[in-house]
C-alpha positions as CSV (number, residue, x, y, z in Angstrom):
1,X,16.4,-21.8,6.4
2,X,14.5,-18.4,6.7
3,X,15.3,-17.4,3.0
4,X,13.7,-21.1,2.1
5,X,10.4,-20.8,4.3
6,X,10.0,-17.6,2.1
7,X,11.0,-18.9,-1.3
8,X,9.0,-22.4,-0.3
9,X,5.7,-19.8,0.3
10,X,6.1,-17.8,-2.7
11,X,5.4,-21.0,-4.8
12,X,1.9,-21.1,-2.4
13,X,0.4,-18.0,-3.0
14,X,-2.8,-18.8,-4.9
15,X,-2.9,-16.6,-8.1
16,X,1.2,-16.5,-8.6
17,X,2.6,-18.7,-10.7
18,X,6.3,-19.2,-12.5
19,X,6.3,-16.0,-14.6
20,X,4.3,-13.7,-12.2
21,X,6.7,-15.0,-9.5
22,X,9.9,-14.1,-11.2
23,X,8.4,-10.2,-12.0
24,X,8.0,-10.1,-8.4
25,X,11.5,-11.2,-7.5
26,X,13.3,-8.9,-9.9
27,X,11.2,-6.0,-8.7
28,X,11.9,-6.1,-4.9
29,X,15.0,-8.6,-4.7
30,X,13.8,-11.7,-3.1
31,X,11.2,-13.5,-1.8
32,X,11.4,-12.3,2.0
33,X,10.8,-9.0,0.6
34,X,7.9,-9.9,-1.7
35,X,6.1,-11.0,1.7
36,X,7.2,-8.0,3.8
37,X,6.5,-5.4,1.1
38,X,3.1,-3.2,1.7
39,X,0.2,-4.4,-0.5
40,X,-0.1,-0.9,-2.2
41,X,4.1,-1.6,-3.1
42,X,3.2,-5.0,-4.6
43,X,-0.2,-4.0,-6.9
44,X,2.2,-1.5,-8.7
45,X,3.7,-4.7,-10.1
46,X,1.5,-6.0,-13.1
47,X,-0.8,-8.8,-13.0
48,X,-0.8,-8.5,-8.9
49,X,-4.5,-7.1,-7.9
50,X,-6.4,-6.5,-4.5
51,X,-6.9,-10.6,-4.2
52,X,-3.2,-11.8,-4.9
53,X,-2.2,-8.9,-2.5
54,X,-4.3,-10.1,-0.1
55,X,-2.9,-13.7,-0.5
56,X,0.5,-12.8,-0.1
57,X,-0.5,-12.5,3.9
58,X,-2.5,-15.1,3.7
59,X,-1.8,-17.2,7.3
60,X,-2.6,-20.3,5.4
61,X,0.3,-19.8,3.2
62,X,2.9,-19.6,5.4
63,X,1.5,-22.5,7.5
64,X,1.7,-24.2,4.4
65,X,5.6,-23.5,4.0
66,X,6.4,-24.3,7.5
67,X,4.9,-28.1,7.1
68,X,7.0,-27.9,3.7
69,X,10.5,-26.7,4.9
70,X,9.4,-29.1,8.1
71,X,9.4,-32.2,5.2
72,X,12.5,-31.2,3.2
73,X,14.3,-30.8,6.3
74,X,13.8,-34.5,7.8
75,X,13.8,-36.1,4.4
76,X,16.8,-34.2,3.6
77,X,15.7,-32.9,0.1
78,X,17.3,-29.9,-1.6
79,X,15.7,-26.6,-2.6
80,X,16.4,-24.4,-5.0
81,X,15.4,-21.2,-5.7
82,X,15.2,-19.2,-9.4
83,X,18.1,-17.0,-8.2
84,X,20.3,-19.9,-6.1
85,X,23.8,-20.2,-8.0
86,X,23.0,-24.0,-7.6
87,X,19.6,-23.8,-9.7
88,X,19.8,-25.5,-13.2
89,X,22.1,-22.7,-15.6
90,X,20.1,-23.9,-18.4
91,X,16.4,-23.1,-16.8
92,X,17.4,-19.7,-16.1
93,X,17.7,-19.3,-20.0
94,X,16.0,-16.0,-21.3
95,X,13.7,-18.2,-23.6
96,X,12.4,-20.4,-20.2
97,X,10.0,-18.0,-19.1
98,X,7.8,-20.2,-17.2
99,X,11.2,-22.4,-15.9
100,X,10.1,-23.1,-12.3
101,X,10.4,-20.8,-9.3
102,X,11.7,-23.6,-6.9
103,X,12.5,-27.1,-7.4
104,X,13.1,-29.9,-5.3
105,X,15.4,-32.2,-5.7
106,X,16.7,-35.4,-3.7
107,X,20.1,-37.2,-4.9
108,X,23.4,-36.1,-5.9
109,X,23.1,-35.2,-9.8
110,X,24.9,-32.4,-11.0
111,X,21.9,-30.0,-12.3
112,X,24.2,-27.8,-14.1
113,X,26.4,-30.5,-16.0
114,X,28.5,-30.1,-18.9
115,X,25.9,-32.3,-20.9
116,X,22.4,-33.3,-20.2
117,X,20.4,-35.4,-22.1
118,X,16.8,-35.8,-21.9
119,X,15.3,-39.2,-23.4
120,X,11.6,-39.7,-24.0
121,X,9.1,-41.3,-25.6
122,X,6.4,-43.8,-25.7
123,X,4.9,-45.9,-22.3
124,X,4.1,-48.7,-25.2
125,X,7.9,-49.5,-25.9
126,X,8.5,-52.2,-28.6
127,X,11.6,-54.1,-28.9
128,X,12.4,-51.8,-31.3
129,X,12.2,-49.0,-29.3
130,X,14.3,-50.9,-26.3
131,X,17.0,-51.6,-28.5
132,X,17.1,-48.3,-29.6
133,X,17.3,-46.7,-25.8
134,X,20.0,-49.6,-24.6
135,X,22.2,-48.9,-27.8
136,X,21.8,-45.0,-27.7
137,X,22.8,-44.6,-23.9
138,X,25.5,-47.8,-24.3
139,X,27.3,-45.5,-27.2
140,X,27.3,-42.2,-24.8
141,X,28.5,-43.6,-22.2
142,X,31.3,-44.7,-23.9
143,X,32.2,-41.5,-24.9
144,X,31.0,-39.0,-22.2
145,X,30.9,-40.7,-18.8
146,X,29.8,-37.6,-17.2
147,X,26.8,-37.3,-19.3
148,X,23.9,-36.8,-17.4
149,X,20.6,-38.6,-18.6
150,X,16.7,-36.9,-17.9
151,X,13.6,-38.9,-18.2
152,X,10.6,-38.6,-16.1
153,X,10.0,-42.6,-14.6
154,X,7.1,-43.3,-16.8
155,X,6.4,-46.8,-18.4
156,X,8.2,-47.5,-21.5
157,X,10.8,-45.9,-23.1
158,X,11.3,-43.4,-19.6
159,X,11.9,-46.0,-17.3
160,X,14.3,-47.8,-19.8
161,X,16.2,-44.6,-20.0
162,X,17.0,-44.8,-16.5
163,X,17.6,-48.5,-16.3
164,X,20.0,-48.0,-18.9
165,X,21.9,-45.1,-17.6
166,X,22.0,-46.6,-14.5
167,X,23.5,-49.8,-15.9
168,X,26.4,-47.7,-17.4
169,X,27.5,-45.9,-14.8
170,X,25.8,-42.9,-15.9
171,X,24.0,-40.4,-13.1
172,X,20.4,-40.0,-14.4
173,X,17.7,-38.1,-12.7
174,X,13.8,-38.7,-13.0
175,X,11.4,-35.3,-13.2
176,X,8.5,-36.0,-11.6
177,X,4.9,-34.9,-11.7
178,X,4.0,-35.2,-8.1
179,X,5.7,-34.3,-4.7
180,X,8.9,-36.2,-3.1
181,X,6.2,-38.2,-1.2
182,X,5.5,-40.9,-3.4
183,X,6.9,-42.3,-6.4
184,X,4.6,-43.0,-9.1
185,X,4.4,-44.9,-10.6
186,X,4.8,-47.1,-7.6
187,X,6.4,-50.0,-9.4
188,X,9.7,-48.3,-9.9
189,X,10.5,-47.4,-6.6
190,X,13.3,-49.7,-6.9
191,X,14.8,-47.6,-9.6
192,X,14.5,-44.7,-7.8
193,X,16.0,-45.0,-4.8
194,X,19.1,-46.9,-6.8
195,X,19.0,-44.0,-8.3
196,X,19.1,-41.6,-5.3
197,X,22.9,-42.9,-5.2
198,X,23.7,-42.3,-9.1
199,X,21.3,-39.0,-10.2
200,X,18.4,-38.2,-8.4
201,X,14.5,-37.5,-8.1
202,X,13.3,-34.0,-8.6
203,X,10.2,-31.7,-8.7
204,X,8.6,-28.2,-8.8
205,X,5.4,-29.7,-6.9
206,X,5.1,-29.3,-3.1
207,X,4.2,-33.1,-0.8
208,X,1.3,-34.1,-0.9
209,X,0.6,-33.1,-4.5
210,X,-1.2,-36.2,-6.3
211,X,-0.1,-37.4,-9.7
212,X,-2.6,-35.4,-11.9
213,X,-2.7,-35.5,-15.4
214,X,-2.1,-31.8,-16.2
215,X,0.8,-32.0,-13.6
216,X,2.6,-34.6,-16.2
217,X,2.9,-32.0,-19.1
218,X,4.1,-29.1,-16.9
219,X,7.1,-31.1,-15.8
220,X,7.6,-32.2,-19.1
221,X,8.7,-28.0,-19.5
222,X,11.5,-28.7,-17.2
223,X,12.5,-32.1,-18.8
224,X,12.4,-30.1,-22.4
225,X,14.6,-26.9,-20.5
226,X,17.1,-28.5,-18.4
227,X,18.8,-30.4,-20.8
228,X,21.0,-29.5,-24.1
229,X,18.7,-31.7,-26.3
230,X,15.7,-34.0,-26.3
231,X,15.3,-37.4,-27.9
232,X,12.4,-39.3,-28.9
233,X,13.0,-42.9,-28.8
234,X,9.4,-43.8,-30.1
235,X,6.0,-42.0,-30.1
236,X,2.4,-42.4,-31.6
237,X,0.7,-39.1,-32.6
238,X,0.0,-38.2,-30.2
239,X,1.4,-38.3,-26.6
240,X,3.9,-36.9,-24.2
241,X,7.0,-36.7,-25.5
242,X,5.8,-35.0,-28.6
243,X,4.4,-32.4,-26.1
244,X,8.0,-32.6,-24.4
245,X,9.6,-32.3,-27.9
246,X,7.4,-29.0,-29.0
247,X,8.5,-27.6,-25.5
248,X,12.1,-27.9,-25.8
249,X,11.7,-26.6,-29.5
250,X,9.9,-23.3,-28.2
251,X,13.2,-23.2,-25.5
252,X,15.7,-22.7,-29.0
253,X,16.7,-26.8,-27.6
254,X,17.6,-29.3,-30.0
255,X,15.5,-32.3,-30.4
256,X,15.8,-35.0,-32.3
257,X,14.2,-39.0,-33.2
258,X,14.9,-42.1,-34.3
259,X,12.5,-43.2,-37.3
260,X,10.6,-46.2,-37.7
261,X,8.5,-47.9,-40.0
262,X,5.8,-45.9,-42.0
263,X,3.2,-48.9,-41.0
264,X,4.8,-49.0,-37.1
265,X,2.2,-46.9,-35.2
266,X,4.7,-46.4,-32.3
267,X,7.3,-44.5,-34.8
268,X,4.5,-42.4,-36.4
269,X,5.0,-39.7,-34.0
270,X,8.8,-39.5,-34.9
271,X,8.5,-39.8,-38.5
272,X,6.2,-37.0,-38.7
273,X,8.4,-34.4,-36.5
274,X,11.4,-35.8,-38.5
275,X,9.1,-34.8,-41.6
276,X,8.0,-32.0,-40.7
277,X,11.7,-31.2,-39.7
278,X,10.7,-30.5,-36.2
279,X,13.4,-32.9,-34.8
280,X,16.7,-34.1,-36.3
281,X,16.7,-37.8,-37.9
282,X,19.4,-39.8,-36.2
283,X,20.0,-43.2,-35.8
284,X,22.5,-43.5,-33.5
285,X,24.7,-41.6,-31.1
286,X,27.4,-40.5,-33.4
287,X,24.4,-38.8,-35.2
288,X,23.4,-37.3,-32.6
289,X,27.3,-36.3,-31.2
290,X,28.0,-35.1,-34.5
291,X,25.2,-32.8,-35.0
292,X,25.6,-31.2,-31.1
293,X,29.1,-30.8,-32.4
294,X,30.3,-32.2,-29.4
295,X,33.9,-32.9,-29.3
296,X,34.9,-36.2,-27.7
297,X,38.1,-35.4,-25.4
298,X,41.0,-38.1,-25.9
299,X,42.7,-39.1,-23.2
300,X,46.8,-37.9,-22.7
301,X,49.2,-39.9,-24.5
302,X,51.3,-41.1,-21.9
303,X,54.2,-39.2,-20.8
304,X,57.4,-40.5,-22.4
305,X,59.6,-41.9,-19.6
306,X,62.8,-39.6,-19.1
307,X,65.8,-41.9,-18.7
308,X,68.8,-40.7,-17.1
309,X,72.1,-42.9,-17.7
310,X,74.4,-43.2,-15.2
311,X,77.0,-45.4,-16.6
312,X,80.1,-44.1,-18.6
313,X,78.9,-46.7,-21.1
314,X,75.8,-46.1,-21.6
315,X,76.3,-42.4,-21.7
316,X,78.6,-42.9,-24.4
317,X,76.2,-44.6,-26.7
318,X,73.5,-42.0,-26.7
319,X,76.1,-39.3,-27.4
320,X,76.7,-41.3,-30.3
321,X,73.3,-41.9,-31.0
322,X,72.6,-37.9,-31.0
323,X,74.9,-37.2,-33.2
324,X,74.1,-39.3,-36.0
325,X,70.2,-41.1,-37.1
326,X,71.8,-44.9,-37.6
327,X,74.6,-46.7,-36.7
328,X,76.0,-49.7,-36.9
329,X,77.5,-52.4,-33.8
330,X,81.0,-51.8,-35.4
331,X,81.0,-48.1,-35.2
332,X,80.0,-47.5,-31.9
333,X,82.6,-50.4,-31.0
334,X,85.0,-47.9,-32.8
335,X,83.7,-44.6,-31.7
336,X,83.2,-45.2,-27.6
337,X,86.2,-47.9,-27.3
338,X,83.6,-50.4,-25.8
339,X,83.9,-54.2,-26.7
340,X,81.5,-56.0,-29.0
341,X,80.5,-58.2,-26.3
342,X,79.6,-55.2,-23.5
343,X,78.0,-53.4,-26.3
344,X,75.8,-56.0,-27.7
345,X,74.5,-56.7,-23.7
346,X,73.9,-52.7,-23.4
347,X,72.0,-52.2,-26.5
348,X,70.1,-54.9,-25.5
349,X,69.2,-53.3,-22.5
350,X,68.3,-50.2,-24.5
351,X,65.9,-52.0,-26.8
352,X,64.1,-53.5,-24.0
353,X,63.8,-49.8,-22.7
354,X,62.1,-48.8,-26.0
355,X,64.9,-46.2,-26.2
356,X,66.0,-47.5,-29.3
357,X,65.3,-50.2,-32.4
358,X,67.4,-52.8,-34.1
359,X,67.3,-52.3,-37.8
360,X,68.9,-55.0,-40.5
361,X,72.8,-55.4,-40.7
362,X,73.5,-55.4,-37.0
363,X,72.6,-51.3,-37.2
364,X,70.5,-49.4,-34.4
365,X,68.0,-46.2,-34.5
366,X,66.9,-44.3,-31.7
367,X,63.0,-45.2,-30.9
């Protein structure tokens, strides 16, 4: 828990933020070593002056992390760090150079996924837009079970995301723009603890960080970078999930949205991307599975039965059966000196088996 109370403070200093904090971690290793490093050792690193220096031994800070690891540890949250093997693969990207130092995270969703799908849009959902979200996720869960769904548990089309995952059996996790105190907004509580048990809740905020509004578009960076792609359900001109969408293009992500109608104000956001071809048109997931390229994995045919024959008889039969394509009743009478009456009972018994087929004029096939 040592290597967490310094990771935990790093994210506290006053003056270091995501990209500052990563220079520091490749120069001297990790984040214990950032705080135990001389002042005059961490000014040679650039952007760090005399007054981030002088925060790094700040007594506040680390006060600050003790409280912080003191939460994580009772409420049983996970942390991890920019350089954990557990930390989102897709963050860690070259082009997310602000991807959070530390998140915090609370569930059981697999962060690292073979596909992750981020669904936003609009907090004024029409009907429109609700079909839409319970049809897309319906068709992707049909084909990838595993997929894992990001929203961030706003009104609207977020919320619905999650609903709908959750109603498919598919693990879905929330980004929020506050700490692992609260959930806001406080109405889907509900739908996140269910979801605690099918996904999760995560962060890069600290408790007791309120719901701001510049808080909401930086986590939307982490909604854009931790997923393979980013859908727009529906959006007005302006709004989140355009912000989310611009993001995720800036992180070489695909994104892409449903249209709507040119006189529907909540699909003027989507036709314009779309036009502007900042986002892929779909509308609907073979669209969208088809332009990831993703290839849908059949299940095994089933393994043929072997059958072993034990009888003389029977034995018999398939020898005759290997040597030639189609035979007739009356020349495997002839050929393995078995009566008409045994024989018919036996091939019966074969048929059944699905080894072989009757075909007209009392002759037989192998299956």
């Amino acid at each position: 828990m040592q290597q967490h109370f310094y990771q935990i403070a790093l994210t506290m200093v006053d003056g270091i933020g995501d990209t500052l904090g990563r220079r520091l971690i490749d120069a001297f290793g990790d984040a214990e070593s950032v705080f135990k490093a001389k002042p005059s050792e961490v000014q040679r690193i650039s952007g760090i002056g005399d007054t981030i220096a002088a925060n790094l031994h700040s007594a506040d800070v680390l006060k600050r992390a003790e409280k912080e690891l003191e939460f994580i540890e009772k409420k049983q949250i996970r942390c991890y760090f920019i350089s954990d093997p557990e930390y989102p693969n897709r963050l860690k990207r070259e082009e997310c150079k602000d991807s959070p130092l530390l998140i915090y995270m609370k569930g059981n969703a697999n962060l690292r996924a073979e596909r992750i799908v981020s669904i936003v849009g609009t907090r004024n959902m029409t009907d429109y837009g609700r079909e839409l979200t319970e049809r897309f996720v319906g068709e992707l869960a049909k084909r990838f079970p595993d997929l894992l769904i990001v929203s961030g548990l706003a009104y609207g089309v977020d919320i619905h995301a999650h609903r709908c995952a959750l109603s498919h059996k598919l693990p879905t996790v929330a980004v929020l723009a506050h700490g692992l105190d609260r959930i806001y907004p406080s109405v889907h509580r509900q739908t996140a603890v269910e979801m605690l048990e099918h996904g999760g809740v995560l962060t890069d905020f600290p408790s007791a960080t309120t719901p701001d509004k510049p808080n909401f578009i930086k986590r939307n960076r982490i909604i854009a970078g931790i997923s393979d792609a980013t859908v727009i359900i529906e959006s007005a001109n302006k709004g989140g999930a355009l912000i989310t969408a611009d993001i995720a293009g800036s992180y070489s992500r695909d994104v892409f949205a449903f249209p709507g109608r040119t006189t529907d104000v909540r699909s003027q956001g989507c036709n314009r991307i779309i036009k502007q071809n900042r986002a892929g048109l779909i509308t609907c997931a073979d669209d969208f599975i088809s332009a990831m390229m993703w290839t849908i994995e059949q299940a095994p045919p089933p393994a043929q039965k072997k059958l072993v024959f034990t009888d003389d008889e029977t034995g018999k039969i398939m020898k005759v059966f290997s040597e030639k394509s189609e035979v007739s009743i009356n020349e495997l009478s002839a050929e393995t000196c078995i009566s008409i009456a045994l024989l018919t009972e036996l091939l019966f018994n074969l048929e059944m088996e699905g080894v072989i087929e009757a075909r007209a004029g009392n002759t037989y096939r192998l299956a």
